[in-house]
GUMAR-150750 format. One line per field, with one value per residue: x, y, z of N, C-alpha, C in turn; residue in three letters. Coordinates in steps of 0.05 Angstrom, whole numbers, always signed. Layout:
BEGIN
nc1 <- [X; ...] $
nc2 <- [Y; ...] $
nc3 <- [Z; ...] $
cac1 <- [X; ...] $
cac2 <- [Y; ...] $
cac3 <- [Z; ...] $
cc1 <- [X; ...] $
cc2 <- [Y; ...] $
cc3 <- [Z; ...] $
r <- [ALA; ...] $
***
This chain:
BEGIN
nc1 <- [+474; +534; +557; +581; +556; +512; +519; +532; +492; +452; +466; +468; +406; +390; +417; +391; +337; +316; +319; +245; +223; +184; +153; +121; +60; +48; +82; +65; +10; +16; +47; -1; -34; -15; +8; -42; -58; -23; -36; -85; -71; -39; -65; -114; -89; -55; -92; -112; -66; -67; -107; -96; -94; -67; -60; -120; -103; -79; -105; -139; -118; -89; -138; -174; -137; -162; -208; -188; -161; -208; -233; -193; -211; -264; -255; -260; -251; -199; -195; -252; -258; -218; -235; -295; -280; -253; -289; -335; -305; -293; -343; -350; -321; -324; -379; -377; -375; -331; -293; -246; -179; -152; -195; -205; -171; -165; -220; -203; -161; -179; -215; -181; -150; -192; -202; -160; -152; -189; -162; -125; -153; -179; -142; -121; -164; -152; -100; -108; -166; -155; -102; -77; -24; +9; -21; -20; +30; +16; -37; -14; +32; +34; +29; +52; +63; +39; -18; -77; -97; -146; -175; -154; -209; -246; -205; -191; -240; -250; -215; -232; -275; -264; -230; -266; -301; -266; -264; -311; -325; -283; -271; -302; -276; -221; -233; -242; -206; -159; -188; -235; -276; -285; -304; -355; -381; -386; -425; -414; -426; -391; -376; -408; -372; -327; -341; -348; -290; -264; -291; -263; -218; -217; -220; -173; -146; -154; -136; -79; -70; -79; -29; +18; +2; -29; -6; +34; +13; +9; +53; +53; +7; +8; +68; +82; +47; +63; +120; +113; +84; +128; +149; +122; +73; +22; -33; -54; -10; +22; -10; +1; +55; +61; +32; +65; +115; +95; +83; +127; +157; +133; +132; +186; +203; +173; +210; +256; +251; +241; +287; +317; +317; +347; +392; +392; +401; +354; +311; +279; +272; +220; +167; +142; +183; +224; +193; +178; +229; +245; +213; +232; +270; +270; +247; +277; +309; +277; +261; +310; +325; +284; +302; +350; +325; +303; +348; +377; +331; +327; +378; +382; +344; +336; +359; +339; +362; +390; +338; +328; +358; +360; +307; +323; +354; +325; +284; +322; +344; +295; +284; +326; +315; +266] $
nc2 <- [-82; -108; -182; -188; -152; -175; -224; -205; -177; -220; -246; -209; -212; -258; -266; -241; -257; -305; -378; -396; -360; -326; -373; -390; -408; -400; -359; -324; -311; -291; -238; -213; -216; -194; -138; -112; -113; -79; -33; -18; -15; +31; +68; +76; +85; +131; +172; +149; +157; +219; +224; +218; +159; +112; +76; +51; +23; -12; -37; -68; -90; -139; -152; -173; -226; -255; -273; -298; -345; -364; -382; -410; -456; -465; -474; -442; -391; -358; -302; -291; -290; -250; -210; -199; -203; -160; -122; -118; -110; -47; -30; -35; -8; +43; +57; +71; +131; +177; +238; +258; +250; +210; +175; +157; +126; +89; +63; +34; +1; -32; -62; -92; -117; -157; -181; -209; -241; -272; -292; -324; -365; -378; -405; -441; -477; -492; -513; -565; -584; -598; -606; -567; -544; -504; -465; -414; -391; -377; -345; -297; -276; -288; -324; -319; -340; -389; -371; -383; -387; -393; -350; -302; -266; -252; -224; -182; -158; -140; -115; -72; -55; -24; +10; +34; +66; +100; +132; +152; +185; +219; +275; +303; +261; +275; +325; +327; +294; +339; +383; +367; +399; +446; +418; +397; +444; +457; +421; +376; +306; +280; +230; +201; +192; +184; +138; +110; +106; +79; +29; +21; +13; -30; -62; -56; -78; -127; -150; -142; -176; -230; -217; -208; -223; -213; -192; -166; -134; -77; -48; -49; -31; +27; +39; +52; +105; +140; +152; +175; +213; +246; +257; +286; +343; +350; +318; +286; +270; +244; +205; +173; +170; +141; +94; +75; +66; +25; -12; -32; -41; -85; -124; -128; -152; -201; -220; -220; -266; -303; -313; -328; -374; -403; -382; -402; -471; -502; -474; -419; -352; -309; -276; -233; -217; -188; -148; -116; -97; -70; -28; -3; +8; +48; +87; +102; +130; +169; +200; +215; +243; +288; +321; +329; +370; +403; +427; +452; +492; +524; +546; +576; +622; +681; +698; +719; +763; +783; +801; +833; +887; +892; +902; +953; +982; +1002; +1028; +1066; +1086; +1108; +1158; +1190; +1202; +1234] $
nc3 <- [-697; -670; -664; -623; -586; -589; -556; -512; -494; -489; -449; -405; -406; -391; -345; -315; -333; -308; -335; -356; -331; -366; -385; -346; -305; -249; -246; -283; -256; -213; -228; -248; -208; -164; -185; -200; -142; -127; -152; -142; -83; -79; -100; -71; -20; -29; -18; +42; +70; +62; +93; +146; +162; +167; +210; +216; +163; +182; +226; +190; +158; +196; +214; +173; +171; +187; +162; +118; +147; +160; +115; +96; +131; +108; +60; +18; -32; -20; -25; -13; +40; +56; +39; +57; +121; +118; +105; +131; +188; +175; +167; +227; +249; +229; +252; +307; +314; +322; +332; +348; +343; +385; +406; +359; +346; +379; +388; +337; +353; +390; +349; +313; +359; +368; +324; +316; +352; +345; +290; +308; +334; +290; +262; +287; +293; +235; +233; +271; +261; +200; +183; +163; +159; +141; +134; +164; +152; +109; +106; +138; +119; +57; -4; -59; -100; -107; -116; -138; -207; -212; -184; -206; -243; -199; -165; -205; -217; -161; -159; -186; -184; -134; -160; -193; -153; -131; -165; -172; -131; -122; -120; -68; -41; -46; -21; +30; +49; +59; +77; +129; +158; +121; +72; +92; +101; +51; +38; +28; +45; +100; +134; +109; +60; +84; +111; +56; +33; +78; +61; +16; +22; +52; +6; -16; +16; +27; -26; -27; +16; -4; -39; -15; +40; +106; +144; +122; +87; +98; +79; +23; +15; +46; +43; -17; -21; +20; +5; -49; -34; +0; -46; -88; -88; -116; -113; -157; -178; -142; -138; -190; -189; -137; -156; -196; -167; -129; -163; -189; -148; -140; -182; -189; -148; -148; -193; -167; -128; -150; -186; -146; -131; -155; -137; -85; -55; -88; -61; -49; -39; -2; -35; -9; +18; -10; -41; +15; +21; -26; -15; +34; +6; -25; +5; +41; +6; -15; +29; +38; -5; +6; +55; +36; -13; +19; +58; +7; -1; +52; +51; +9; +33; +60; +121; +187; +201; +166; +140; +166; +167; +108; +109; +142; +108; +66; +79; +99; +48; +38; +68; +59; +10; +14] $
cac1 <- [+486; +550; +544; +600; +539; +487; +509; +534; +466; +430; +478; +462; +379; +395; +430; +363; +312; +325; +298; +232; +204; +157; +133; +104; +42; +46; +87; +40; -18; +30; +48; -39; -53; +8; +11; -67; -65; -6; -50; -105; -57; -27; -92; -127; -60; -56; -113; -111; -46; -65; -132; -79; -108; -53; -62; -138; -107; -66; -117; -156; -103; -96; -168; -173; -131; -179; -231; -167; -164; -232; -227; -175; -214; -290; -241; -267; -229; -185; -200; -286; -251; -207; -256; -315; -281; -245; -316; -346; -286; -295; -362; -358; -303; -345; -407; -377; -373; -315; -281; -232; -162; -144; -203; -208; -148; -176; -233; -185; -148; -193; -220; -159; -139; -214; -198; -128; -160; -208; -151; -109; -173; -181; -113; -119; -182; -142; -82; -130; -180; -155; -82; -64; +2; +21; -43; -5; +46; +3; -50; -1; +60; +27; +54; +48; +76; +13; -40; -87; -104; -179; -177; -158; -220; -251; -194; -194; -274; -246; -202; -243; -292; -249; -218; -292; -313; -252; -266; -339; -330; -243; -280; -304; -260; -195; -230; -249; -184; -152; -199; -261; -286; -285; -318; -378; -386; -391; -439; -413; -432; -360; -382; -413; -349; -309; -347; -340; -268; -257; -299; -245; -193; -224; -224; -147; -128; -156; -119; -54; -62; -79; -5; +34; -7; -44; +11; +53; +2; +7; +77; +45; -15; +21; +101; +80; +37; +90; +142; +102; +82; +150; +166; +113; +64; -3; -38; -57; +17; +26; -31; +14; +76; +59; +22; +95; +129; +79; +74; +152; +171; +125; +135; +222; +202; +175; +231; +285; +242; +242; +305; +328; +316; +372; +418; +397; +399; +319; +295; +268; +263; +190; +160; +134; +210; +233; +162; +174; +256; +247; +200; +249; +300; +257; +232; +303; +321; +260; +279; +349; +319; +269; +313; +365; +312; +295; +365; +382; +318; +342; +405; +371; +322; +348; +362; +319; +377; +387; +315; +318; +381; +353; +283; +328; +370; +307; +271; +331; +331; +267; +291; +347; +297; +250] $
cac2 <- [-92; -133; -209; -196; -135; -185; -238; -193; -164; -242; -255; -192; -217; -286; -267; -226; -263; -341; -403; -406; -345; -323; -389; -403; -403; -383; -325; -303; -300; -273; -217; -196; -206; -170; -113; -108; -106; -58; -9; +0; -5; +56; +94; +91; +92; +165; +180; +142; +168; +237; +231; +203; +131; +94; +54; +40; +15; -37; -61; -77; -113; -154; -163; -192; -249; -275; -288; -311; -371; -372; -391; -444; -472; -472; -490; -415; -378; -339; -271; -282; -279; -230; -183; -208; -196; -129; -100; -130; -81; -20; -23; -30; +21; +67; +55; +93; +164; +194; +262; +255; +221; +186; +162; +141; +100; +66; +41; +18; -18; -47; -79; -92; -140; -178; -195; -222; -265; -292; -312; -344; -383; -402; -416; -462; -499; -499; -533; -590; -606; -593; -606; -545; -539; -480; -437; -382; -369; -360; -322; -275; -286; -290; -343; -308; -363; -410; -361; -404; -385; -386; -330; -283; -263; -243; -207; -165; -144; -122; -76; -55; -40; -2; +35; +61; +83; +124; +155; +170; +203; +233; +308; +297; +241; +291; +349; +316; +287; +361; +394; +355; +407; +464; +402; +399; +468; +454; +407; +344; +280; +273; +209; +177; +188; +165; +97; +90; +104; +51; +6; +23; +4; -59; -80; -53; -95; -153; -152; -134; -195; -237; -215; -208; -232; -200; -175; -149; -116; -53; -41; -51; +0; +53; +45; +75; +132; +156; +157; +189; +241; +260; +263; +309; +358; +348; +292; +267; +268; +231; +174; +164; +167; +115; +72; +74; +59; -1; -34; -32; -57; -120; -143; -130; -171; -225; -239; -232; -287; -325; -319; -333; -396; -410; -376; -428; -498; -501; -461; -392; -323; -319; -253; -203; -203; -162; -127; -99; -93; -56; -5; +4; +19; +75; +107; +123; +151; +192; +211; +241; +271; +310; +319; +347; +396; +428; +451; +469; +513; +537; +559; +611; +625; +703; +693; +734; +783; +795; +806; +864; +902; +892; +931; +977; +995; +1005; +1049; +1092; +1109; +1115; +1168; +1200; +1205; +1247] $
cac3 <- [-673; -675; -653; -587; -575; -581; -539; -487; -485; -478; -436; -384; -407; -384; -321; -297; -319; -302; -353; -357; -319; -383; -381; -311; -299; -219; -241; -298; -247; -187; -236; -251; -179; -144; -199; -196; -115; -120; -161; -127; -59; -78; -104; -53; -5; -12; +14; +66; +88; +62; +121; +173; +171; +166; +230; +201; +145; +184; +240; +172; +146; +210; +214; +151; +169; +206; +139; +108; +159; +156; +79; +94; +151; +100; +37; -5; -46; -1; -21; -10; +70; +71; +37; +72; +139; +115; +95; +173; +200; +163; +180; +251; +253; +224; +262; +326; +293; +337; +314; +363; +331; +398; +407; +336; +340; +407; +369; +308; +365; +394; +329; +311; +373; +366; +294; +319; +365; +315; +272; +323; +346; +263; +248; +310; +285; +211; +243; +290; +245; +170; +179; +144; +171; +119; +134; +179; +134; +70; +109; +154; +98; +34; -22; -82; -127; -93; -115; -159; -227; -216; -168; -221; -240; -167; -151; -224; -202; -137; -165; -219; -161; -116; -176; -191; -131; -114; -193; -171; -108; -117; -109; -43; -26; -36; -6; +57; +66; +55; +97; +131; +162; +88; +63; +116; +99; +20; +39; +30; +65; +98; +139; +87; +48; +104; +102; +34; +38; +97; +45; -10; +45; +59; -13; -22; +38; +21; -50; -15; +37; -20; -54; +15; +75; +113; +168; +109; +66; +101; +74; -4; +19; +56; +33; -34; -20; +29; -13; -69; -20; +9; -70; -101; -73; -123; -106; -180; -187; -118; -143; -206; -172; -119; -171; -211; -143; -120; -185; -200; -130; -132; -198; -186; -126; -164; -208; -154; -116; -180; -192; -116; -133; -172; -114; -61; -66; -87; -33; -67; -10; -12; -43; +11; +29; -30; -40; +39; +19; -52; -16; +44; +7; -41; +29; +54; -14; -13; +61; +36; -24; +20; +75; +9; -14; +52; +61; -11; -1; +72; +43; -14; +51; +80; +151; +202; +217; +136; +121; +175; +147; +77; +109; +147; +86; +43; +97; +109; +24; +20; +85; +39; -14; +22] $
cc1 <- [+505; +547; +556; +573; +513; +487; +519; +503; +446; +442; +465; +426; +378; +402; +399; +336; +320; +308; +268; +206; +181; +140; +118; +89; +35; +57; +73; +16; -7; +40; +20; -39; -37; +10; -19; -74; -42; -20; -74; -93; -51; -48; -94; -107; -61; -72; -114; -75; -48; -93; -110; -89; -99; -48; -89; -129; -90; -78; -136; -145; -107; -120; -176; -161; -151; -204; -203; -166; -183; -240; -213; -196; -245; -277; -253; -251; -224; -188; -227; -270; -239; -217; -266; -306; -266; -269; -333; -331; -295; -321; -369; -335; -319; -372; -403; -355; -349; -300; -252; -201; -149; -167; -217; -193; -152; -196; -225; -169; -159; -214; -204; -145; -162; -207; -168; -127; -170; -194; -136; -138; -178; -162; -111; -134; -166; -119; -90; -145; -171; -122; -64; -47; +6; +0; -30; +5; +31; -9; -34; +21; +55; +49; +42; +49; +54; -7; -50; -95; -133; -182; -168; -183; -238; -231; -191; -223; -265; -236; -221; -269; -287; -239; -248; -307; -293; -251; -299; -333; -294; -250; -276; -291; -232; -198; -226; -228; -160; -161; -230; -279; -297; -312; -342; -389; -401; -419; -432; -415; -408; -367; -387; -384; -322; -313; -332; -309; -252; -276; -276; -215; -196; -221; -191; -132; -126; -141; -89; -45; -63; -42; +11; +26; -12; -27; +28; +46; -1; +33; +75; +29; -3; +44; +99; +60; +55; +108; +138; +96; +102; +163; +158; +95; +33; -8; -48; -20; +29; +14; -15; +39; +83; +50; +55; +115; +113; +92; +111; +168; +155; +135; +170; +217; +197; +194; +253; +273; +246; +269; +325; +322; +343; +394; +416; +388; +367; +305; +301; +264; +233; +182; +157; +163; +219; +210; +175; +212; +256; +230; +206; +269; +289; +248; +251; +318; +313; +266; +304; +343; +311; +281; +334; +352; +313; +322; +373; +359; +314; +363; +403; +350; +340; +345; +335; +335; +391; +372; +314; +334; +375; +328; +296; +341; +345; +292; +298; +349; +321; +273; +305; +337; +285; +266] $
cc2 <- [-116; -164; -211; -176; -157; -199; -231; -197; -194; -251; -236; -204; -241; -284; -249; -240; -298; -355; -405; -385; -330; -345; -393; -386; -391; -364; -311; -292; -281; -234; -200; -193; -185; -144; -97; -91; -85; -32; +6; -1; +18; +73; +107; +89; +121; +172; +172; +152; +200; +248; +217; +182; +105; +68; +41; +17; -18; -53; -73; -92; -143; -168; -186; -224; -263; -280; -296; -339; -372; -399; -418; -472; -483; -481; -480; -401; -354; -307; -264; -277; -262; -199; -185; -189; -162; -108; -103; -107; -65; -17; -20; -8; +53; +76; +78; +111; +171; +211; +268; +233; +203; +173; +135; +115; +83; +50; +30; -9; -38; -65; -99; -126; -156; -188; -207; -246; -285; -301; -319; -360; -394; -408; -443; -487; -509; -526; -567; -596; -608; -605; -581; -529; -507; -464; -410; -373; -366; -347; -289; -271; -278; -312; -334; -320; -381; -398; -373; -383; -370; -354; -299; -252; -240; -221; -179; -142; -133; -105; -64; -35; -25; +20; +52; +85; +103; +140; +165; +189; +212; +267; +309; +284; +267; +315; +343; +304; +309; +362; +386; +377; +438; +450; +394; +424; +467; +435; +377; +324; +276; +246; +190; +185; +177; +137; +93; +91; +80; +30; +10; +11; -23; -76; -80; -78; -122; -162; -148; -158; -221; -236; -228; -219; -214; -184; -157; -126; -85; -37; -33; -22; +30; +69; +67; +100; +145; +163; +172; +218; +263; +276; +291; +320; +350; +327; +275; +253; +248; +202; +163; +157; +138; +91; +59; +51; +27; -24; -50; -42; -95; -136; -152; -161; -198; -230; -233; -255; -315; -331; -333; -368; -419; -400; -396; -448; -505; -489; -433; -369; -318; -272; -232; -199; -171; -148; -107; -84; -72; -31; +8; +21; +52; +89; +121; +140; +177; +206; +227; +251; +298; +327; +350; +374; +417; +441; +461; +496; +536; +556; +582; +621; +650; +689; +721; +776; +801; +813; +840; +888; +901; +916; +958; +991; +1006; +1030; +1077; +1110; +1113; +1152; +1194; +1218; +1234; +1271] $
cc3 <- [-681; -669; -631; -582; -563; -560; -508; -474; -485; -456; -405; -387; -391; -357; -314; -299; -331; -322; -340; -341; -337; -379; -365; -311; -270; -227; -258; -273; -221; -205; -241; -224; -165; -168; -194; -161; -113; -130; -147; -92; -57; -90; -83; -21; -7; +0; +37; +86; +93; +94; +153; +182; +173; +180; +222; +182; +154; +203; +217; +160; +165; +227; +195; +144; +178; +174; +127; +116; +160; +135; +86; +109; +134; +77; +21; -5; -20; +10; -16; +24; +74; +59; +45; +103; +139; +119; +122; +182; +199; +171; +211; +270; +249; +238; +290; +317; +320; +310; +328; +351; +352; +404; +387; +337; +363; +400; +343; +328; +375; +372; +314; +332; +367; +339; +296; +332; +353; +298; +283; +327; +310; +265; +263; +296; +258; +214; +261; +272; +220; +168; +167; +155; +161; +118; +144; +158; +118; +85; +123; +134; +69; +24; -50; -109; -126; -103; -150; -178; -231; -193; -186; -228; -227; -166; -173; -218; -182; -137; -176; -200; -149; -127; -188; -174; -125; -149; -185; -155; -111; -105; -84; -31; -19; -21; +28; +78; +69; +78; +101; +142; +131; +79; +71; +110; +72; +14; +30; +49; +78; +114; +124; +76; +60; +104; +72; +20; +53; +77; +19; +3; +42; +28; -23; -7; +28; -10; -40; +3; +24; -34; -29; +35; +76; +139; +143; +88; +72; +97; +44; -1; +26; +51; +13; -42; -16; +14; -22; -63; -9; -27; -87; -83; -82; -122; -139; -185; -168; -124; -169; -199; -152; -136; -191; -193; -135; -151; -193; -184; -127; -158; -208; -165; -133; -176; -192; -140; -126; -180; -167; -111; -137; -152; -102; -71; -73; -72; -39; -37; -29; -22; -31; +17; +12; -37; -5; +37; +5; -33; +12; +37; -16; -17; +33; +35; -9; +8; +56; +23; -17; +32; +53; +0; +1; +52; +34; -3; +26; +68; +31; +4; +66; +110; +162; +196; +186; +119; +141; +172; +127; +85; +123; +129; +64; +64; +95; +79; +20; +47; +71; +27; -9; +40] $
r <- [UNK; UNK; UNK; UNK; UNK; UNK; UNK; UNK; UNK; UNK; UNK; UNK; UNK; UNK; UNK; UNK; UNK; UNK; UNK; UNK; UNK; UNK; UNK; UNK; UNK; UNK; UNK; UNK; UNK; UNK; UNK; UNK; UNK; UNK; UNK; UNK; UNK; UNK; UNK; UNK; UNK; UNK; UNK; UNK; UNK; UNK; UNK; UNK; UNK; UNK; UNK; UNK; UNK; UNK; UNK; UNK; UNK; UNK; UNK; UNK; UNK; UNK; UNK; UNK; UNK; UNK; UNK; UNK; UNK; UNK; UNK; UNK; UNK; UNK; UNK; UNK; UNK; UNK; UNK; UNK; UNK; UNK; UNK; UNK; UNK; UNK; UNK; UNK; UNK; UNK; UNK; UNK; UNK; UNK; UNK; UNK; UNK; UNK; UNK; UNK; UNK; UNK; UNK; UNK; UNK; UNK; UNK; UNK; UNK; UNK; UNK; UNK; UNK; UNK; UNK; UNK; UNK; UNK; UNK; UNK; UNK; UNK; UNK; UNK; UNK; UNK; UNK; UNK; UNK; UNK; UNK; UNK; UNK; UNK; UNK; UNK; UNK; UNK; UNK; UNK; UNK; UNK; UNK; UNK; UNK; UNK; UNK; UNK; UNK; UNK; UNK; UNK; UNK; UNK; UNK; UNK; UNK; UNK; UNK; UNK; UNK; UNK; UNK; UNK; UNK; UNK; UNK; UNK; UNK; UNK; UNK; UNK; UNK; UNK; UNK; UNK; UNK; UNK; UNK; UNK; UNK; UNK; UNK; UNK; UNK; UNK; UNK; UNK; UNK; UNK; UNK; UNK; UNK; UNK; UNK; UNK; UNK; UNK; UNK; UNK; UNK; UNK; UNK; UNK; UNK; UNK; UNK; UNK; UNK; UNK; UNK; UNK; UNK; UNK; UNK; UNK; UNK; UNK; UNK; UNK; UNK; UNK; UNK; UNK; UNK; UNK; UNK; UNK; UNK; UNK; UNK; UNK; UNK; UNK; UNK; UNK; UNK; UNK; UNK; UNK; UNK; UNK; UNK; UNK; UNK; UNK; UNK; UNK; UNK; UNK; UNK; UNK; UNK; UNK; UNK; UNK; UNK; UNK; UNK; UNK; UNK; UNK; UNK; UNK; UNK; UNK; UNK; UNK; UNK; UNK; UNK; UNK; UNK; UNK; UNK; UNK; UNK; UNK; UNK; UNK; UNK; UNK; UNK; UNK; UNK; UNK; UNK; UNK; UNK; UNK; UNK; UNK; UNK; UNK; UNK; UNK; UNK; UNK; UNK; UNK; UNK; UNK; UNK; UNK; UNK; UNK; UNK; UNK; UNK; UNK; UNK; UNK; UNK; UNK; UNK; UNK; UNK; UNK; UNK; UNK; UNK; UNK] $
***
């Protein structure tokens, strides 16, 4: 490589990734925790979009704020609340068994607004007694650049937890969300696997509201399944796909955040922006791609009025024939 090649090429390195972004320590730990919570977002994200649970997956988000402000308001690591109250949810979502999907989503809603109340009524106490001006936005917002060090750890176990359980049970988990009733038949528990699905939720969320907040984490969870799903058809291929897609929009998102620094006068666009932007703008691709397919495969698709002149021409040699 020549030396005008080279310093082109530090020159284009330099223009993308700003002084000092290996070094920092908030973005080292913002890159484990938001890559970490994007992985198991998009695991167990297909499934949950492939069982149509998508609104589950977001009164669990906004449930979750509420142990979020909790946390602020007892001064414990952030994520013992918004798992704590994720895993409270899921359980009392689950508790009334309906088979019925509007009435499902009436008890998701109604969980849903009580856990909304409960974190306006913390956030309140956070703001009156604690001062903690800046609780909303980190718990509803996330600050990704803010997320301490020591919390590593915790939130590593939570994946590592969530990523086991959906490797014990994937059989039954993907049949059930295929076809629950096949799966009832085969004998599998599909309830119990529903819980421990809405408990694989609850631990996704809370890693997701942790990166993003807890209003935005259902963009992390759900964005890249969808996508993945409009893209391929087999769902291993869909769980890699989305994990590709998740992991590749948060950690872009981090270093335009980083680097968005250096655009405005000190005053950085905060992370969930480009995390909910980057996986905006991959939906509407996917959306034209799909959209693209369908009629390329319309087009080589005989018409009605084709296919019956093709059988009357074949009937009236076989006619000939005879």
């Amino acid at each position: 490589m020549t030396s005008s090649a080279a310093s082109i090429l530090a020159a284009i390195v330099n223009t993308i990734f700003q002084p000092g972004f290996f070094e920092n320590e908030p973005v080292y730990t913002a890159l484990v925790v938001g890559g970490g919570a994007a992985i198991v977002s998009a695991i167990v994200g297909v499934f949950t979009v492939m069982r149509g649970q998508s609104f589950a997956g977001h009164a669990l988000s906004d449930v979750s704020s509420a142990g979020g402000a909790a946390s602020f308001l007892l001064g414990i690591n952030p994520l013992i609340g918004f798992l704590t109250m994720g895993l409270l949810a899921a359980g009392a979502m689950e508790m009334v068994h309906v088979r019925n999907v509007r009435e499902r989503d009436l008890v998701t809603g109604i969980v849903m607004g009580a856990g909304l109340g409960l974190a306006a009524l913390l956030l309140y106490f956070d703001v009156t007694s604690h001062s903690t001006t800046g609780a909303a936005i980190t718990v509803m917002f996330g600050s990704m650049f803010a997320i301490p060090e020591a919390i590593i750890p915790l939130a590593l176990l939570v994946g590592l937890g969530a990523l086991l359980l959906v490797t014990v049970i994937y059989r039954p988990l993907l049949l059930s969300s295929i076809d629950p009733e096949l799966a009832a038949v085969r004998g599998i528990p599909v309830r119990f696997v529903s819980l421990l699905h809405l408990l694989m939720l609850a631990m996704a969320v809370a890693l997701s509201a942790i990166a993003v907040g807890a209003i935005l984490s259902t963009a992390l969870l759900i964005g890249p399944p969808a996508i993945a799903l409009r893209l391929v058809k087999r769902p291993g291929q869909a769980i890699v796909t989305a994990v590709v897609i998740g992991v590749g929009s948060t950690w872009a998102a981090i270093l335009l955040a980083y680097d968005s620094y250096y655009w405005t006068p000190g005053h950085g666009w905060p992370v969930s922006f480009f995390v909910v932007t980057l996986i905006l703008i991959f939906y509407i691709f996917a959306s034209g791609a799909r959209r693209g397919k369908k009629a390329k495969q319309a087009a080589h698709t005989p018409t009605p009025t084709k296919s019956m002149s093709s059988s009357s021409g074949l009937r009236g040699d076989a006619s000939n024939g005879v």
